[in-house]
C-alpha positions as CSV (number, residue, x, y, z in Angstrom):
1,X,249.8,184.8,-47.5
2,X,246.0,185.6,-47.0
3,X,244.7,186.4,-43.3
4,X,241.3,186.4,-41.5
5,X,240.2,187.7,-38.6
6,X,237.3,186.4,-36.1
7,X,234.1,187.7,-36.7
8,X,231.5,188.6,-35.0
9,X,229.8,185.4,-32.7
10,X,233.3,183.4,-34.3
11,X,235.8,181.9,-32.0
12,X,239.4,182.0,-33.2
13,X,241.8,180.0,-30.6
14,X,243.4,182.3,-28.0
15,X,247.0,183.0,-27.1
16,X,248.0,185.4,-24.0
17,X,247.9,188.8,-26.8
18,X,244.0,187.6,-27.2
19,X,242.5,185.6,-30.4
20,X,244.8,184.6,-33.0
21,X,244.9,185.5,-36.5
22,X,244.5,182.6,-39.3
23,X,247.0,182.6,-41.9
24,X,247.2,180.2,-45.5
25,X,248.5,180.2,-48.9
26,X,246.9,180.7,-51.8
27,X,244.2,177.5,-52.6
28,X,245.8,176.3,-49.1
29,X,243.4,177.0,-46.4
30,X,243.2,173.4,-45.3
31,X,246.8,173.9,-44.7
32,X,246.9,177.2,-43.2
33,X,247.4,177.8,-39.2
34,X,246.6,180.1,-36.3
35,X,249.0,182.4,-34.9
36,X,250.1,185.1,-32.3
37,X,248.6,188.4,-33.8
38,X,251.5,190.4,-32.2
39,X,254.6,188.1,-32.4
40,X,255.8,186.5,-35.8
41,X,259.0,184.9,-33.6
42,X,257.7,181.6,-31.8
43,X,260.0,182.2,-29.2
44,X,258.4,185.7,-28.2
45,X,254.9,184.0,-28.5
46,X,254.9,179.7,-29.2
47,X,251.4,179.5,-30.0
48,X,251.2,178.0,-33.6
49,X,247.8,175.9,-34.1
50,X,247.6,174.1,-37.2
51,X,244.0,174.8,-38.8
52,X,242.8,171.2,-38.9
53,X,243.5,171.2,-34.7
54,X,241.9,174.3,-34.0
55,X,239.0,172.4,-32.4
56,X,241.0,169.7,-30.8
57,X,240.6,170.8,-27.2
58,X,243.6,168.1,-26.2
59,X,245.8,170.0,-28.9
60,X,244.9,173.4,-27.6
61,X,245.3,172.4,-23.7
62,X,249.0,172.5,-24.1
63,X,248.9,176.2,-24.9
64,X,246.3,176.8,-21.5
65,X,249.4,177.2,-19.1
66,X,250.3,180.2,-20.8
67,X,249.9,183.9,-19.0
68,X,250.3,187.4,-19.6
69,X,251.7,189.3,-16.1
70,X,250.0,192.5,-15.9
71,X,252.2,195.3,-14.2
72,X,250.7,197.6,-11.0
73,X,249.8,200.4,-11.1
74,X,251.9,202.7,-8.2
75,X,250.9,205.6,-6.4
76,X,252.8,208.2,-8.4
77,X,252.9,210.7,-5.3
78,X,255.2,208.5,-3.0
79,X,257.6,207.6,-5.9
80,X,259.4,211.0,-5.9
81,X,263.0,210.5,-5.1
82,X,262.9,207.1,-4.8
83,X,265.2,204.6,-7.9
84,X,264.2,203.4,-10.8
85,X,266.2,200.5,-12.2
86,X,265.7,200.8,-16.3
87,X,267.0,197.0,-17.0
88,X,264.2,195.4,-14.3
89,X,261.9,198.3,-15.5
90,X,260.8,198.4,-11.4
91,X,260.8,200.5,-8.8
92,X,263.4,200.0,-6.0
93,X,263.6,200.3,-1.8
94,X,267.0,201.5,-0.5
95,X,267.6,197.9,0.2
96,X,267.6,196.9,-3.1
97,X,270.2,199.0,-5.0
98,X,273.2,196.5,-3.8
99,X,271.4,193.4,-5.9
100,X,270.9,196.7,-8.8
101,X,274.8,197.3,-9.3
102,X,275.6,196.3,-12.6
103,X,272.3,197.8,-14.4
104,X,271.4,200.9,-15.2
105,X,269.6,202.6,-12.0
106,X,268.2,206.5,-12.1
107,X,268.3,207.5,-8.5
108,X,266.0,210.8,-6.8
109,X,263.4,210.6,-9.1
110,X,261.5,213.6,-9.8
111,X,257.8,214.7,-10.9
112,X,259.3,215.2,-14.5
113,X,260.8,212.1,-14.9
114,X,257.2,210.5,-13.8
115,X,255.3,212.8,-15.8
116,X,256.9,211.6,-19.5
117,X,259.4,208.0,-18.2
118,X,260.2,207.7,-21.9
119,X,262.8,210.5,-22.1
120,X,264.4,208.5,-19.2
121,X,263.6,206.0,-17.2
122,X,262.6,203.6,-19.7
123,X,264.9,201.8,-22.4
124,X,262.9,201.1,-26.1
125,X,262.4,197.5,-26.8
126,X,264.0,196.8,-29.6
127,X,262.1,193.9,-31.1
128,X,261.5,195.3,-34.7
129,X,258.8,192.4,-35.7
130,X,256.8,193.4,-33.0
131,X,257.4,196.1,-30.7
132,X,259.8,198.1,-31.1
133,X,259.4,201.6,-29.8
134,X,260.9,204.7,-31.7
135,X,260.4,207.6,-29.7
136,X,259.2,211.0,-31.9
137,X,262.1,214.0,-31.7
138,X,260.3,217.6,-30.2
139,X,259.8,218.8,-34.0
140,X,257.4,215.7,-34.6
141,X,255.5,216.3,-31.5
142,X,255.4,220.0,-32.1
143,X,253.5,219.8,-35.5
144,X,251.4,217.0,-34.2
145,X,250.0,219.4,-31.3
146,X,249.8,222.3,-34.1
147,X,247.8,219.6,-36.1
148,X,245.3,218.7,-33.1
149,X,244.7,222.7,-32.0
150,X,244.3,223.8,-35.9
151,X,241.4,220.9,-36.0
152,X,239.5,221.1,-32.9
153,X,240.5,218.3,-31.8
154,X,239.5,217.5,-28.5
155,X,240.6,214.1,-27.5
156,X,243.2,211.4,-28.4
157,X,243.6,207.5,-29.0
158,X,247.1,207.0,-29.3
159,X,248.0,203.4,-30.3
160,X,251.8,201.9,-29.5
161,X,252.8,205.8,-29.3
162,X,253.7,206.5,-25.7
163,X,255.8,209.5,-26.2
164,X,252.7,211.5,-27.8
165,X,250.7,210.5,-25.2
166,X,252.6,212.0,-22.6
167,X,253.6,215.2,-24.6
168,X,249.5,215.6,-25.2
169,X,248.6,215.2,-21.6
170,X,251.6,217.2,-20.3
171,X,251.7,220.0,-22.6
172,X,248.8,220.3,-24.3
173,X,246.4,219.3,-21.6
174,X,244.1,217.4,-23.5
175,X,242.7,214.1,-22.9
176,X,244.5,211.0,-24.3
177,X,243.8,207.3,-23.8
178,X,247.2,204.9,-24.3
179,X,246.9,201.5,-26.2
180,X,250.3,199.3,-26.0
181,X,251.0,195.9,-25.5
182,X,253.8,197.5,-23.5
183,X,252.9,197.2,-19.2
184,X,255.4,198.6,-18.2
185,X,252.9,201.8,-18.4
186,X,251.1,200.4,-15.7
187,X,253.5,202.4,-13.3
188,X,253.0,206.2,-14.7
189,X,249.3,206.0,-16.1
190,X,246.2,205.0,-14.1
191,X,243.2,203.2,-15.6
192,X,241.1,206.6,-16.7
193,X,244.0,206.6,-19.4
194,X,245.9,203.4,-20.4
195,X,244.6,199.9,-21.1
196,X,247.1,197.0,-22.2
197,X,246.1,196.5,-25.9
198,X,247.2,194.4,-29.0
199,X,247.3,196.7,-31.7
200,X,247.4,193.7,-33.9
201,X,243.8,192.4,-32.9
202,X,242.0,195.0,-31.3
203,X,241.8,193.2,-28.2
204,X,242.2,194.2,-24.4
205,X,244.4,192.3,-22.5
206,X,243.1,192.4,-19.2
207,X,239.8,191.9,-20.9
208,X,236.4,193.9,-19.8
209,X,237.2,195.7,-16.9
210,X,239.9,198.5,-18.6
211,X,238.0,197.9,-21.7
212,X,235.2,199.7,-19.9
213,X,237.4,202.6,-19.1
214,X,238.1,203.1,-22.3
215,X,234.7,203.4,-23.3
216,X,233.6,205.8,-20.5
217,X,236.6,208.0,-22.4
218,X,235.0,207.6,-25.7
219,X,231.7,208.9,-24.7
220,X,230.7,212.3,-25.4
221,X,230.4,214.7,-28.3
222,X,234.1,215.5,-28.9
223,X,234.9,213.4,-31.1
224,X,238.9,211.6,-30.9
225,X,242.2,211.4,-33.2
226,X,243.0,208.3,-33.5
227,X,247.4,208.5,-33.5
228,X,249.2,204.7,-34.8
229,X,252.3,204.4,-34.8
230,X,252.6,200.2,-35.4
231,X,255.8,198.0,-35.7
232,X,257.0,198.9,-39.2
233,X,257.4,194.7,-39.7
234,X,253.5,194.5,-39.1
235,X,251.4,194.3,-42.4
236,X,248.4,196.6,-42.8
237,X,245.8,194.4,-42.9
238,X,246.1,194.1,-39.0
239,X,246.2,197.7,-38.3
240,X,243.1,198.3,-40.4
241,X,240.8,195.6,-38.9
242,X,242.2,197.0,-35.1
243,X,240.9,200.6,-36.8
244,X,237.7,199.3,-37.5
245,X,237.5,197.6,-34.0
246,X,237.8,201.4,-32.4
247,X,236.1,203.4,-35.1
248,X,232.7,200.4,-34.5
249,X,233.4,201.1,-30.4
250,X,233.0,204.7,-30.9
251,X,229.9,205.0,-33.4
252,X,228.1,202.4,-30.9
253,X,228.7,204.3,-27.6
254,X,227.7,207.5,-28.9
255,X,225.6,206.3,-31.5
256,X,226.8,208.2,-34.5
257,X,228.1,207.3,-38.2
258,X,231.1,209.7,-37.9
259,X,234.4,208.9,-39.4
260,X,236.8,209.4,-37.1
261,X,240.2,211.9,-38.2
262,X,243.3,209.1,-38.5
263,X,247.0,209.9,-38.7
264,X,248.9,206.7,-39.5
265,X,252.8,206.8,-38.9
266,X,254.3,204.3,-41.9
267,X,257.4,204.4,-44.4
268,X,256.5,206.5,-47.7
269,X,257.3,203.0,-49.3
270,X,254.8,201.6,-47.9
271,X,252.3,204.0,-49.8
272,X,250.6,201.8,-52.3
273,X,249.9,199.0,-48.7
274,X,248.3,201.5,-47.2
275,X,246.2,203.0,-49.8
276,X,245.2,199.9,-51.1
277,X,243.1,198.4,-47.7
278,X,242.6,202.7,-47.0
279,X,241.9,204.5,-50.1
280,X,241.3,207.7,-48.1
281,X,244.1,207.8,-46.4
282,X,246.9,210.6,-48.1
283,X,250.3,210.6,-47.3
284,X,251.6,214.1,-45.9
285,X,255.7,215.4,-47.1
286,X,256.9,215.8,-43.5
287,X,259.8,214.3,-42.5
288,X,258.6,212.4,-39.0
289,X,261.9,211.9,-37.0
290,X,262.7,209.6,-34.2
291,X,265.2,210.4,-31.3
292,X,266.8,207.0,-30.9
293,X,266.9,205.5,-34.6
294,X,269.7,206.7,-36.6
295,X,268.7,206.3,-40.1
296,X,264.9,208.0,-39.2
297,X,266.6,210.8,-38.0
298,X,267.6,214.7,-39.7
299,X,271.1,213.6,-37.4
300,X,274.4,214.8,-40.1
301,X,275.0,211.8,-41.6
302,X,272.8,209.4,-40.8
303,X,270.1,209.6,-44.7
304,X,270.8,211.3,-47.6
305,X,267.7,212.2,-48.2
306,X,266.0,212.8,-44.5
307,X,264.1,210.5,-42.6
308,X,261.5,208.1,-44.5
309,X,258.6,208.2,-42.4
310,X,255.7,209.8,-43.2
311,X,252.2,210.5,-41.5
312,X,249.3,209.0,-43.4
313,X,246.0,210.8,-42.6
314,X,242.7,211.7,-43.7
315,X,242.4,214.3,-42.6
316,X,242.3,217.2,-45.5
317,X,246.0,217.7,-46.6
318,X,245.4,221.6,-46.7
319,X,244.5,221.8,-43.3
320,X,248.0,220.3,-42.3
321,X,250.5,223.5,-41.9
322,X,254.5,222.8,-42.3
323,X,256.5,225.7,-42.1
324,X,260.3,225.8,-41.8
325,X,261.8,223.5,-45.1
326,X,258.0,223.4,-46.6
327,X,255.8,225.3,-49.0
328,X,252.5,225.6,-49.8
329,X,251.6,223.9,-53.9
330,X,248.5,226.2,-54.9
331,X,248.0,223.8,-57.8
332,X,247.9,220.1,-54.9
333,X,246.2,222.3,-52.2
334,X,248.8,221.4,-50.0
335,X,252.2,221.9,-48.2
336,X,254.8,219.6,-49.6
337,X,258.9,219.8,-48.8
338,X,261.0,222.3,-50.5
339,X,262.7,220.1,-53.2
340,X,259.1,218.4,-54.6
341,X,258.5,220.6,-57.6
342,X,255.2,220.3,-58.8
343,X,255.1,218.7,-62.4
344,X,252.1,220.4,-64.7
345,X,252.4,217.3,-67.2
346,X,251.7,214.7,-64.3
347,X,249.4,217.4,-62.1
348,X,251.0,216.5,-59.2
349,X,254.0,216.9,-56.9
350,X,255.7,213.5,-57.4
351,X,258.8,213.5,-55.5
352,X,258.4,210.9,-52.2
353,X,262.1,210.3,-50.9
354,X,263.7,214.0,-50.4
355,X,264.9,214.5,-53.7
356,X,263.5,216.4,-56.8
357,X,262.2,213.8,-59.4
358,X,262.0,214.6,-62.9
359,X,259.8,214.3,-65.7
360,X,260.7,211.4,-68.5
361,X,258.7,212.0,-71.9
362,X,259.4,208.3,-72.4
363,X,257.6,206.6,-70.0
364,X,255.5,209.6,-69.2
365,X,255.7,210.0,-65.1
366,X,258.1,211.6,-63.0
367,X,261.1,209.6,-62.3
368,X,263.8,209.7,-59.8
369,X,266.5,212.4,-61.0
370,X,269.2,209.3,-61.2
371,X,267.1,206.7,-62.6
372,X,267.5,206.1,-66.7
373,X,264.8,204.7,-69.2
374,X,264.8,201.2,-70.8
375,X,262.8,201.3,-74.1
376,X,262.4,197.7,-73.6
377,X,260.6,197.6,-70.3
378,X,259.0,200.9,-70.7
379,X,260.2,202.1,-67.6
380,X,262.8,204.4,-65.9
381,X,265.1,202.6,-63.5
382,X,268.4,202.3,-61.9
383,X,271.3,202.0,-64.0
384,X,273.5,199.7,-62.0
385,X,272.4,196.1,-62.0
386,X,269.4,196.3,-64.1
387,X,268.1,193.1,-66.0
388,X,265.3,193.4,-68.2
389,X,264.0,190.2,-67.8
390,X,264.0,189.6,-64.3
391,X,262.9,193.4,-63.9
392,X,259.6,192.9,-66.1
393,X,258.7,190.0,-63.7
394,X,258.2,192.2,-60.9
395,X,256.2,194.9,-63.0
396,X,252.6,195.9,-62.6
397,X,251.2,196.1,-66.3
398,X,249.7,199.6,-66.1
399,X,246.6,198.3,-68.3
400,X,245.3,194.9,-66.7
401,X,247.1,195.8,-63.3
402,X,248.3,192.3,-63.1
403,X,252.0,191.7,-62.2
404,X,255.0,189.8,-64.7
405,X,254.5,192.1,-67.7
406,X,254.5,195.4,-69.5
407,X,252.0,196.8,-72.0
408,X,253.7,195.3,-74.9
409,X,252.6,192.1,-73.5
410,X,249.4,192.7,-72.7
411,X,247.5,189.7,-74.3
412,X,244.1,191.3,-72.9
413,X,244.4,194.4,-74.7
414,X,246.7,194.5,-77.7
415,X,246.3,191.5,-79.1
416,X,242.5,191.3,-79.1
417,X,242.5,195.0,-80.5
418,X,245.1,194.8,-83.4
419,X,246.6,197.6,-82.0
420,X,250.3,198.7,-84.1
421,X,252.7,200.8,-81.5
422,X,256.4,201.3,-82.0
423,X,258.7,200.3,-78.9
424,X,260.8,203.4,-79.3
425,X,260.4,207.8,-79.2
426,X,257.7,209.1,-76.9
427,X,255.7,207.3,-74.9
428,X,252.3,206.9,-76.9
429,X,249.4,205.8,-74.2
430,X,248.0,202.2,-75.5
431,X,244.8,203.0,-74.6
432,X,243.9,206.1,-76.6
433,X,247.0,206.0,-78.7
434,X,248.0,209.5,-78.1
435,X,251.3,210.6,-77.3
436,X,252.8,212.0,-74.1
437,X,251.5,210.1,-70.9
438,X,251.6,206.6,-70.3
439,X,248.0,204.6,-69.3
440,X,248.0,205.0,-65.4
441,X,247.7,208.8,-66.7
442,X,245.2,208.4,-69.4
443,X,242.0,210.8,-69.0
444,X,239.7,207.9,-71.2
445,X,241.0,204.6,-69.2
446,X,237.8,204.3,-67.2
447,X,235.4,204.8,-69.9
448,X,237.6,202.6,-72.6
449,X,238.5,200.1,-69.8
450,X,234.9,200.2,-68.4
451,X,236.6,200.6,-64.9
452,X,235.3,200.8,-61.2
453,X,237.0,201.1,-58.1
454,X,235.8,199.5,-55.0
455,X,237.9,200.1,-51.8
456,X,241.1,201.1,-53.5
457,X,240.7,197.5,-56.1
458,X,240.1,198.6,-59.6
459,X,238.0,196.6,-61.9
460,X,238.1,196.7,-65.5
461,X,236.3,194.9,-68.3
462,X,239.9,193.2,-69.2
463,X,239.3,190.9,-66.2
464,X,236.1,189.8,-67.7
465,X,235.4,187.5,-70.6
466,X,232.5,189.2,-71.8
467,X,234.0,192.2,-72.1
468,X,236.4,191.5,-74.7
């Protein structure tokens, strides 16, 4: 499914989370349709234009009656000792509590429960394809403030990550703006630091006016992190144009070309998503742990292997210092987790799930320690299951990059080369034809593939006729 985004002086049609996001299939954009940016469920958000209506004004009139309700924003200072009812997410007078007896009510509020509502007064939504809220454990939120005083870093976007927001502003004392689509914030921020916001689209839901605050806190010299921690349902292509949207805002206002530091909270599966629409974006070993998810949790019991989330960043991995279950790699110029040995054949600490991989001299990359090699794919995988044919269909041909086959089968090399290579023993690269790496870790593939990388896309002369 291929998306596009409005561009500049383009009108996309508009749902309540601001302009919607056109989607269509391959060869299909005739076919293709306009939808909510932030809600893939039509019954969270029914807006679904189809692309050949998206100028029919009597189509899109239907949609018109739709509205977001913004929250209010309270006067913090006469809200101490008062209720706070967690399932109506409002503030209550003593009259009130009779009609509040079956829900979940927090009665003689105090300053602290104000200051950070996440640890109690508010319950996580729990929508996972669109905002579902995870809320970081103490350990995540220490290194993160480690992170910002070790860089200088004097300001903070956070985007759909409430809890770091109120740890920075409480603890740390440092300036942080809030972006959520979540307005139930209205009641313990004021407008100099949080601005309803779909993540998804870059766009302001109350529009111009708390867009405004937002830039008066971008101006200056210091420059800002900018902290995402997005639905883990939501692709990357969103996030990335929404990045762009606040990067553009900031370089206009104070009229500079700087890149902006980035930490990106994602699943370590999600690596190869992420570097491909961010090249520079690294994925650091820590462990990032959530206090009400039990499988993204250290809690006994709940992962094998620890919790799978991971900051992406780019800032320089080096600069990032873990300490208790971490060491520093002399060789990678960075900390990485106890159990990632560093592998001198690959160069590289490979491990990415908690465990300690190992090097296979068949397929020449580190494997996982359980996973066993299949001469006929050329691969390492798990045992249990396995089907060479329906396995090769998913597999990335490490020469052509295209997906369905292995280098065996690579018409666009072997074949037009005569090359002769025996299926079995070490693995013998197909590119240079010496033995003991595999092609993704062939030292000559650029200059014998004639490749160029763009924006994390490789090109290579196999995708060109005149090449061959």
């Amino acid at each position: 499914m291929f998306l596009k985004f409005p561009e500049e002086g383009e009108s996309f049609p508009s749902c309540p989370h601001g302009p919607t996001i056109l989607f269509w299939k391959k060869d299909k954009k005739l076919d293709g349709f306009y939808s909510c940016s932030a809600f893939r469920d039509l019954k969270d958000c029914p807006v679904k234009i189809p692309f050949a209506r998206a100028e029919d004004q009597e189509f899109l009139g239907q949609f018109k009656s739709l509205e977001y309700h913004n929250g209010r924003i309270c006067d913090k200072s006469q809200l101490i000792g008062s209720s706070y009812c967690s399932n109506c997410n409002t503030f209550l007078k003593p009259t009130d509590n009779k009609s509040h007896d079956s829900h979940k009510v927090h009665n003689n509020i105090t300053h602290e429960n104000l200051k950070d509502p996440t640890k109690l007064l508010l319950q996580p939504t729990g929508n996972d394809k669109a905002e579902a809220q995870y809320f970081f454990d103490d350990n995540t939120l220490q290194l993160l403030g480690k992170i910002i005083k070790d860089n200088g870093i004097q300001k903070i976007i956070c985007v759909g990550a409430p809890r770091v927001h109120f740890y920075i502003r409480n603890r740390l004392n440092i300036p942080s703006f809030l972006l959520d689509l979540d307005e139930r914030f209205f009641n313990f921020c004021d407008e100099t630091e949080f601005a309803s916001f779909n993540m998804c689209n870059g766009h302001f839901l109350e529009g111009n006016l708390k867009k405004s605050k937002f830039q008066e806190f971008l101006k200056g010299d210091s420059f800002p992190l900018i902290f995402l921690d997005p639905p883990f349902a939501c692709r990357t292509e969103p996030i990335v144009h929404t990045l762009s949207v606040l990067e553009k805002l900031y370089r206009n206002i104070n009229r500079t070309h700087m890149i902006l530091p980035k930490i990106w909270v994602f699943p370590y599966y999600f690596e190869h998503y992420i570097k491909n629409v961010l090249p520079e974006m690294e994925m650091c070993d820590f462990k990032v742990n959530y206090t009400n998810h039990k499988l993204f949790s250290d809690q006994s019991g709940s992962r094998k292997y620890g919790s799978p989330i991971r900051l992406f960043t780019n800032i320089p991995l080096e600069l990032i210092k873990l300490e208790k279950g971490y060491q520093f790699c002399k060789l990678c110029k960075k900390f990485v987790s106890l159990e990632n040995k560093h592998c001198n054949v690959c160069r590289k600490c490979p491990s990415k799930n908690g465990q300690t991989y190992r090097h296979c001299k068949n397929c020449g990359t580190c494997v996982k320690p359980n996973y066993l090699h299949c001469k006929k794919c050329r691969r390492c995988t798990q045992k249990e299951g396995h089907n060479c044919k329906d396995y090769v269909k998913t597999l990335r041909c490490w020469i052509c990059r295209e997906t369905g086959h292995n280098e065996f089968d690579c018409g666009k090399w072997t074949k037009t080369r005569d090359i002769k290579f025996s299926r079995g023993g070490e693995i013998r690269c197909l590119i240079c034809m010496k033995k003991g790496h595999n092609e993704n870790g062939c030292r000559r593939r650029k200059e014998l593939l004639k490749e160029t990388e763009f924006l994390g896309n490789v090109f290579n002369c196999l995708n060109k006729d005149d090449c061959l």
